[in-house]
N, CA and C atoms as an extended XYZ file, in Angstrom:
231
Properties=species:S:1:pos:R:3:atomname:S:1:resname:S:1:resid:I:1 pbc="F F F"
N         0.851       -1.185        0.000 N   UNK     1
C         0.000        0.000        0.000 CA  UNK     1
C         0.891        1.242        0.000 C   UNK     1
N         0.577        2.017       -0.403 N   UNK     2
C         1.276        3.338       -0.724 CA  UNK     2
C         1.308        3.984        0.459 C   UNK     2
N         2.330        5.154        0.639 N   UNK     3
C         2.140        5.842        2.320 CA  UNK     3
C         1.278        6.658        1.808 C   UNK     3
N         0.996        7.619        0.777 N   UNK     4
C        -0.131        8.664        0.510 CA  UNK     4
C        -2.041        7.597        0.540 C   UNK     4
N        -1.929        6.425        0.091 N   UNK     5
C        -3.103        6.388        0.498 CA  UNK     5
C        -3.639        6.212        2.042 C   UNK     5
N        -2.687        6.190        3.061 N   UNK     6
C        -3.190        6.624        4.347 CA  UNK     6
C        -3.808        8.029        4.819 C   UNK     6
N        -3.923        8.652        3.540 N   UNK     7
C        -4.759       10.326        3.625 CA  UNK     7
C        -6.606        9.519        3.040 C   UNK     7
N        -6.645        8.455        2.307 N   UNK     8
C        -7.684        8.149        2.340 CA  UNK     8
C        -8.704        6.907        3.228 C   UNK     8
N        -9.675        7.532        4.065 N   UNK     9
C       -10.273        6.947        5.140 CA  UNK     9
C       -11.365        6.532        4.732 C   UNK     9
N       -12.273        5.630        5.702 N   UNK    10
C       -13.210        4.975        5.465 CA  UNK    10
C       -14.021        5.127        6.986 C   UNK    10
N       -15.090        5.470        6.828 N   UNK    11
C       -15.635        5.208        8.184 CA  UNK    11
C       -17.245        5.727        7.576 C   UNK    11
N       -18.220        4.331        8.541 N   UNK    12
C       -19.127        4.307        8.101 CA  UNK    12
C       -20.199        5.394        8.729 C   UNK    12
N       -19.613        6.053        9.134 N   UNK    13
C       -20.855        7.529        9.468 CA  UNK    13
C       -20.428        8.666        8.918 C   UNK    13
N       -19.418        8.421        8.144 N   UNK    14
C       -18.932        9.419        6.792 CA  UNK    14
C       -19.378        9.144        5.870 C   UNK    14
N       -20.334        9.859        5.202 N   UNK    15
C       -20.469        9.623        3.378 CA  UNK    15
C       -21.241        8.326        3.305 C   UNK    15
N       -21.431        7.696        4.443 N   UNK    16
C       -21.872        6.242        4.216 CA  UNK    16
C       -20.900        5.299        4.028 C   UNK    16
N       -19.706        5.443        4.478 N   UNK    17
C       -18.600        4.503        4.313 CA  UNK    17
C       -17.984        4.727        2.638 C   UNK    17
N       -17.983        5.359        2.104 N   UNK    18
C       -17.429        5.693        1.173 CA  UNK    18
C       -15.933        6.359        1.345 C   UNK    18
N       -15.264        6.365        0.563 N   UNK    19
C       -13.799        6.928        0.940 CA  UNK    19
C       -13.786        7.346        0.531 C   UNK    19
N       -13.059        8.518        1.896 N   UNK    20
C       -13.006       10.017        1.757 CA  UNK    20
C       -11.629       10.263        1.686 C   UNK    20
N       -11.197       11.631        1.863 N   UNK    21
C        -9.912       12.305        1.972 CA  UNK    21
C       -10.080       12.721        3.508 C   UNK    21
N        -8.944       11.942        4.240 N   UNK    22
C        -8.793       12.421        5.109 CA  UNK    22
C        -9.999       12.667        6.434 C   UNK    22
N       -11.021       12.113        6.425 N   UNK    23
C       -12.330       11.614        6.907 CA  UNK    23
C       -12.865       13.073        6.860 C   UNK    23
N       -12.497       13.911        5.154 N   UNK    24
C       -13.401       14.890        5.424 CA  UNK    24
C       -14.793       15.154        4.718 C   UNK    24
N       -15.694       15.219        4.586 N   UNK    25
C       -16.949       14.940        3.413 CA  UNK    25
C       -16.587       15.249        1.965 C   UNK    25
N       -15.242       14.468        1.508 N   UNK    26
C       -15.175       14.679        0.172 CA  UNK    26
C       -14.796       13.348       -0.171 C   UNK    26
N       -15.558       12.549       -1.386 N   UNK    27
C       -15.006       10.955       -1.394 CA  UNK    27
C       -13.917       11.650       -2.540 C   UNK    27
N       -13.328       10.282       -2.515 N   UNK    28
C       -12.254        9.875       -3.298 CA  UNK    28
C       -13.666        9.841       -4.989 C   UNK    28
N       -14.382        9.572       -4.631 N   UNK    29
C       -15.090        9.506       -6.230 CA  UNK    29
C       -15.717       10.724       -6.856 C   UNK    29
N       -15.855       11.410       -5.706 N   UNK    30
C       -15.942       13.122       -5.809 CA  UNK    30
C       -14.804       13.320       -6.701 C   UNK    30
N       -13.856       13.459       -6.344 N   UNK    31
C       -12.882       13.432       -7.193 CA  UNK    31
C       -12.150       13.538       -8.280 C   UNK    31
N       -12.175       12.087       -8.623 N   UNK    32
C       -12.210       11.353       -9.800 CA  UNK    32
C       -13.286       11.474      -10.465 C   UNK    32
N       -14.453       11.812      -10.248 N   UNK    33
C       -15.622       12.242      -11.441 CA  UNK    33
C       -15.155       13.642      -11.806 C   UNK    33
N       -14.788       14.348      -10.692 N   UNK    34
C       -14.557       15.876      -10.989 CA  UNK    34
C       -13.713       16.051      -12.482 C   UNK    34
N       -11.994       15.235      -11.873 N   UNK    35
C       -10.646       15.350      -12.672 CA  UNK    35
C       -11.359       14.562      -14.032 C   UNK    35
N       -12.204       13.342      -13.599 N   UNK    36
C       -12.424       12.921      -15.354 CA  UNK    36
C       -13.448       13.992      -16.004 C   UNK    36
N       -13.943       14.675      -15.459 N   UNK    37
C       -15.164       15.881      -16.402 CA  UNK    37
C       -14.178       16.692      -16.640 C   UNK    37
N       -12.854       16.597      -16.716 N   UNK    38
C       -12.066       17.650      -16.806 CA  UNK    38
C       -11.357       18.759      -16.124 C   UNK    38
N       -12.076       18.826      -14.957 N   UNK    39
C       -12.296       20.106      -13.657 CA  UNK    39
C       -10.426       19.919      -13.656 C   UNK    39
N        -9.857       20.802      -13.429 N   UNK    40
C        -8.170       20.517      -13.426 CA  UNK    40
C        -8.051       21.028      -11.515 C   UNK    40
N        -6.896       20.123      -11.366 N   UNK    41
C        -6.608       19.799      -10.033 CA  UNK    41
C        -6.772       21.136       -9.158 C   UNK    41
N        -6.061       22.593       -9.963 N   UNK    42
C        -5.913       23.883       -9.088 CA  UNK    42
C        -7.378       23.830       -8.496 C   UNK    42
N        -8.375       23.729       -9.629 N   UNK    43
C        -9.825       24.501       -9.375 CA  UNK    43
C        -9.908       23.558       -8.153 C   UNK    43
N        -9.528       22.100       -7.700 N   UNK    44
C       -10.642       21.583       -7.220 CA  UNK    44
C        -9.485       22.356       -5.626 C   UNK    44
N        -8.638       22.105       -6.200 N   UNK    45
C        -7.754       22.781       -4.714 CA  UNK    45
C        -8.745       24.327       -4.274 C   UNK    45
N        -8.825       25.321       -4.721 N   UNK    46
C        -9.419       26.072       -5.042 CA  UNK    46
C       -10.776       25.970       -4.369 C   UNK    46
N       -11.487       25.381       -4.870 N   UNK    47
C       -13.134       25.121       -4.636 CA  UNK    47
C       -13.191       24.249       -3.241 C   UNK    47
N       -12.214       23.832       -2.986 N   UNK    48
C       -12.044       22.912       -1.594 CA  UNK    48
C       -10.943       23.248       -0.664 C   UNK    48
N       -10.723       24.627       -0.387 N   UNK    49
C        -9.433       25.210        0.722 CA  UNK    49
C        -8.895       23.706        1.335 C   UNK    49
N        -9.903       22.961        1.779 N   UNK    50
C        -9.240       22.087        3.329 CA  UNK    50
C        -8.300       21.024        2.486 C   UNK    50
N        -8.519       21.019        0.934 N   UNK    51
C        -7.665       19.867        0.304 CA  UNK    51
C        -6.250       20.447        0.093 C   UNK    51
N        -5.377       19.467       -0.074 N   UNK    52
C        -3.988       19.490       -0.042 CA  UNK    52
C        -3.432       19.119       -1.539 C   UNK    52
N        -2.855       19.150       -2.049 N   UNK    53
C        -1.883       18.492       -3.236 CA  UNK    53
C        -2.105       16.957       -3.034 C   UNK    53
N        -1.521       16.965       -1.642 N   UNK    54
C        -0.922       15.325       -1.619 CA  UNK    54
C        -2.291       14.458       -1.498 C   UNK    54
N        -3.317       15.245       -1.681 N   UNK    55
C        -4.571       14.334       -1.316 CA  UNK    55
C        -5.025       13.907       -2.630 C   UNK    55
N        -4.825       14.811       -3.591 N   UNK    56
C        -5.171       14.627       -4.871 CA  UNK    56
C        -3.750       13.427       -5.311 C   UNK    56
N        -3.055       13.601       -5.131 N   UNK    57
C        -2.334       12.174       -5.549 CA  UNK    57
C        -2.402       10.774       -4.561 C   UNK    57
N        -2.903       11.135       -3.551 N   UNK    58
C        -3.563        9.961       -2.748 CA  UNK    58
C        -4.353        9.276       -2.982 C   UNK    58
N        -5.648       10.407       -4.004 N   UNK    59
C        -6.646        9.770       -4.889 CA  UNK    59
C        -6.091        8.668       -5.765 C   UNK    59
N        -4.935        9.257       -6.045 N   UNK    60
C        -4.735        8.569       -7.761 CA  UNK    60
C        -4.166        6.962       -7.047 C   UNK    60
N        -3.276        7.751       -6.012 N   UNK    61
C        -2.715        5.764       -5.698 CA  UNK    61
C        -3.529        4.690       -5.013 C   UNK    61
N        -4.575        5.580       -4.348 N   UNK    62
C        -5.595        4.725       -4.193 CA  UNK    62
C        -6.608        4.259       -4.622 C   UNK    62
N        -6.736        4.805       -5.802 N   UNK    63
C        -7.095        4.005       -7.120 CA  UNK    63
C        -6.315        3.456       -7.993 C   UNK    63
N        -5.023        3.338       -7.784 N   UNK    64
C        -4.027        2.411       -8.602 CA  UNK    64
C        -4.429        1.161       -7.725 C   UNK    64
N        -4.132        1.408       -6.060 N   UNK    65
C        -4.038        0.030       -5.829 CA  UNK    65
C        -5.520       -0.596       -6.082 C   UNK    65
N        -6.014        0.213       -5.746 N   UNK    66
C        -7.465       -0.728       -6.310 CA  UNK    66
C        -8.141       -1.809       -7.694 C   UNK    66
N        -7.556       -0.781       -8.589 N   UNK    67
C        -7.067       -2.023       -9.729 CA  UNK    67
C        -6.042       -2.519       -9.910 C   UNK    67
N        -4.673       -2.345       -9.167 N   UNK    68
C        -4.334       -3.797       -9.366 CA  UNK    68
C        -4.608       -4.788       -8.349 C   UNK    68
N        -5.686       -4.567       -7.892 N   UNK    69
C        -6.169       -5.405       -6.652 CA  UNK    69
C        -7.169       -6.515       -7.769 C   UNK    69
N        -7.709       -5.848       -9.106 N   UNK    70
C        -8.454       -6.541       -9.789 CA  UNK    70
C        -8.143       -8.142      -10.454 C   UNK    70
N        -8.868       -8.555      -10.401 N   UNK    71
C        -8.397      -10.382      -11.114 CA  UNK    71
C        -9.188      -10.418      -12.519 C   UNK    71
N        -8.746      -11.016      -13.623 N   UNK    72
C        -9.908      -11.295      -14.315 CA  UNK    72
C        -9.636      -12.923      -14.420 C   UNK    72
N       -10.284      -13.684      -14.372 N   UNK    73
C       -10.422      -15.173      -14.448 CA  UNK    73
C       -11.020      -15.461      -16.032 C   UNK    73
N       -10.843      -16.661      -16.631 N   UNK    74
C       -11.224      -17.115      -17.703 CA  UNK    74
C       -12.627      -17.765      -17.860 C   UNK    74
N       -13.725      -18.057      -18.518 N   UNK    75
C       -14.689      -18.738      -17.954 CA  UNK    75
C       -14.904      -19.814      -19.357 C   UNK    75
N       -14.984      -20.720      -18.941 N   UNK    76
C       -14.789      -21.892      -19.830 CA  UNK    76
C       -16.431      -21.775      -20.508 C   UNK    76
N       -16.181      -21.681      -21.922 N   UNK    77
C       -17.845      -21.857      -22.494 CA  UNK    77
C       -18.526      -22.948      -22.566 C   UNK    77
């Protein structure tokens, strides 16, 4: 596990257990929907004072490890 994804938390009276940054009401999928619509990292720094740099690349490694956490198996026809 990466040391930056220890900025992303989980706790189930946050967000509904969704992972956040830093257990603050912003998920990690907040995020990543934002950066994929394009929104570029300053704005979201910007639009969110309490976020950091390193949180936005915390996002990213904690969605690296997440797919390579993925398997795909073969399924015999």
């Amino acid at each position: 596990m990466n040391v930056l994804t220890n900025r992303v938390t989980t706790n189930p009276n946050v967000m509904m257990g969704k992972p956040t940054i830093r257990g603050l009401r912003i998920t990690v999928e907040q995020i990543l929907r934002a950066l994929a619509a394009g929104v570029p990292p300053e704005d979201l720094l910007e639009d969110y004072p309490e976020l950091e740099p390193e949180d936005l690349l915390a996002v990213f490694a904690f969605a690296g490890d997440l797919v390579s956490e993925t398997r795909v198996y073969p399924v015999a026809a």
